[in-house]
N, C-alpha and C positions, 0 to 999 in steps of 0.2 A: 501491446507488449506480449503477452499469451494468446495473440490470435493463433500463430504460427503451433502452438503446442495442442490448441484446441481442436485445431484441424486436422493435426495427427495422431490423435487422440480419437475423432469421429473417425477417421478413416482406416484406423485399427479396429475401431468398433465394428466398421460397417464389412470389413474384411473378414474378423471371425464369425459374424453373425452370417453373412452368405454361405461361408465354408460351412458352418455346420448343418444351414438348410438345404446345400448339397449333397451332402452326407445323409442325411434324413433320406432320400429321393429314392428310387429304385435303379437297378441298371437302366431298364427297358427306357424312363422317362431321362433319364442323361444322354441315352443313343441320341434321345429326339432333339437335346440339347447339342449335339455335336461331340458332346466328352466324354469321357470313361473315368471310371472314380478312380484309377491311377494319376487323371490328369485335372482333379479337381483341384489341388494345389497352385500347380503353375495356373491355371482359369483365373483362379482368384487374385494371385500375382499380376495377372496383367490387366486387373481391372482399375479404373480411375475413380476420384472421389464421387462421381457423379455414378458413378454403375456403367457406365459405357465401358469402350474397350479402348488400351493404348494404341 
């Protein structure tokens, strides 16, 4: 019954938690990452519960 809330519940969690250890990071190591901290948002957008990518 609450699987469904608890899994969007982790995957909210695991969403802000990435965004903000992106945010932590420097330019230099996002270059290496492929992203610029303008595009740390949509990054984290299109990532899935698993941490891969859509």
């Amino acid at each position: 019954m609450f699987e469904p809330i608890t899994r969007r519940l982790h995957a909210w969690h695991m969403r802000n938690f990435t965004r903000r250890r992106l945010n932590m990071l420097d330019n230099h190591l996002l270059a290496d990452l492929g992203i610029e901290r303008d595009q740390i948002d949509d990054y984290v957008a299109g990532l899935d519960l698993t941490g891969g990518r859509k």
